[in-house]
C-alpha positions, 0 to 999 in steps of 0.5 A, spaced: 637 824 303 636 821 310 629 819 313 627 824 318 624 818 323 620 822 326 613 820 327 606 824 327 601 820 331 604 816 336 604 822 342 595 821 342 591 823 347 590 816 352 595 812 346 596 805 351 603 802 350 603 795 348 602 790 354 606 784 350 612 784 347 614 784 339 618 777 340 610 774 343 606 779 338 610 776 332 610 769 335 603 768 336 602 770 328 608 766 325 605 760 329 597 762 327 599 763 320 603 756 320 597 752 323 594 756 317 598 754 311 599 746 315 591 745 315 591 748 308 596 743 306 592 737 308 586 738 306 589 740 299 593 734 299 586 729 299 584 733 293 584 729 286 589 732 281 591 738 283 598 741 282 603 743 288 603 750 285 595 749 286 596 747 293 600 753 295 596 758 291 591 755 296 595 756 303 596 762 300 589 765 299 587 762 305 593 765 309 593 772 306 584 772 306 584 771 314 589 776 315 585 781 310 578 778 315 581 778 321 587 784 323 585 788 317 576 787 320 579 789 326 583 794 324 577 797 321 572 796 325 575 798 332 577 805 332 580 805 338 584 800 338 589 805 341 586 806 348 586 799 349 589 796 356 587 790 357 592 786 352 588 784 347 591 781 342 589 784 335 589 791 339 596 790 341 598 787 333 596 794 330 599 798 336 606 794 334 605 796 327 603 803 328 611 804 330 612 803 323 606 807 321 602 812 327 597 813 321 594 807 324 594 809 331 592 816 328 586 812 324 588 816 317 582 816 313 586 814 306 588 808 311 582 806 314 578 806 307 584 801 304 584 796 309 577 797 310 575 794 303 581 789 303 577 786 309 570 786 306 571 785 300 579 782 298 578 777 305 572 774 303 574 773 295 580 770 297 577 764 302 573 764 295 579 763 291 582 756 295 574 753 294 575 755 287 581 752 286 580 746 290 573 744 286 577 747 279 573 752 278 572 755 271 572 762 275 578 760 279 584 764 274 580 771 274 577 771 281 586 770 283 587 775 278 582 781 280 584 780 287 591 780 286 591 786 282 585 789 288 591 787 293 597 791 289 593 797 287 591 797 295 599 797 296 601 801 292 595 807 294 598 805 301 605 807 300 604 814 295 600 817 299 604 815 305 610 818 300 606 824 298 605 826 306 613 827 308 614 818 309 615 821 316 611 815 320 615 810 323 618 811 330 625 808 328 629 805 322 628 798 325 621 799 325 620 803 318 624 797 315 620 791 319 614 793 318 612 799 313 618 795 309 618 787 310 611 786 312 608 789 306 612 785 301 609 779 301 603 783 297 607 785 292 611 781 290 607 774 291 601 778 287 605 780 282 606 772 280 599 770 281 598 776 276 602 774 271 601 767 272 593 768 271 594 772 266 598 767 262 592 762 263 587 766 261 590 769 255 591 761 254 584 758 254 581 760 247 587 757 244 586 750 247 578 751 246 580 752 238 585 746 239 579 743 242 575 745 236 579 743 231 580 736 234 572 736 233 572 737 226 
């Protein structure tokens, strides 16, 4: 069955088109997150006896936790971005985004409660992640494992609901895909890896502490 490619919400009373363009939009955050993932990298670098694959869960945890606490806050927090005409621009990312999705201009409650909790408490959690790593902490695989699997229930509540209410928010094909689609599957994917790679661990520790034990006695 074709997608009907009609969305709901973009025809909002006092809804201001965006004032900068998406090649500017995407550049700015593609610019900000490599300077993210940069700084991350040297400082991570300077950290005694940590892994390249710690290094990037460092990146990762930092990038992905900015985002949650900065566009997801201010998401959360500004009900009406929409409106805005001064080029602002966190206002101008979720005015773009919402041509994937209008339920962001529209503010739908199930939206706004998920991105809400995500910049609250996974935004947070995941800058802990990076500290807990960096110094070894014995939390550090349980902490990545509870908010990767937080970060994949928030998806997955994200596109049922979206699915159960017609899957009719997009403004174009090319939007649908970009952003409802290309945007949201980093945080399936790389959180299921770091599930399954924390769970491992996890589930690895009593054996090594019996070993441990073993070699004791």
């Amino acid at each position: 069955m074709s997608h009907p490619y009609v969305p709901r919400d973009l025809n909002l009373v006092d809804y201001a088109p965006n004032l900068l363009s998406q090649s500017t939009i995407l550049a700015a955050y593609g610019l900000a997150s490599l300077f993210v993932v940069s700084l991350i990298r040297v400082i991570s670098g300077k950290v005694p006896k940590i892994s390249k694959t710690d290094r990037w869960l460092m990146c990762w945890w930092a990038f992905t936790g900015l985002t949650h606490i900065i566009l997801e806050g201010y998401f959360a927090f500004s009900p009406e971005f929409y409106k805005d005409k001064s080029g602002f621009y966190l206002a101008e990312v979720w005015k773009e985004y919402s041509k994937g999705d209008s339920r962001y201009a529209a503010r739908d409650a199930g939206v706004v409660a998920v991105e809400g909790i995500t910049a609250v408490l996974e935004g947070p959690a995941s800058l802990l992640s990076v500290y807990a790593i960096a110094t070894g902490k014995s939390y550090s695989y349980i902490l990545q494992f509870a908010i990767s699997l937080g970060q994949l229930y928030g998806t997955a509540v994200y596109f049922m609901t979206s699915y159960l209410e017609g899957d009719n928010f997009a403004a174009s094909p090319y939007y649908y895909n970009l952003y409802y689609i290309g945007a949201n599957a980093s945080w399936v994917v790389i959180p299921s890896l770091i599930a399954i790679r924390c769970w491992k661990k996890i589930c690895a520790a009593p054996q090594l502490q019996g070993q441990k034990k073993n070699k004791v006695r």
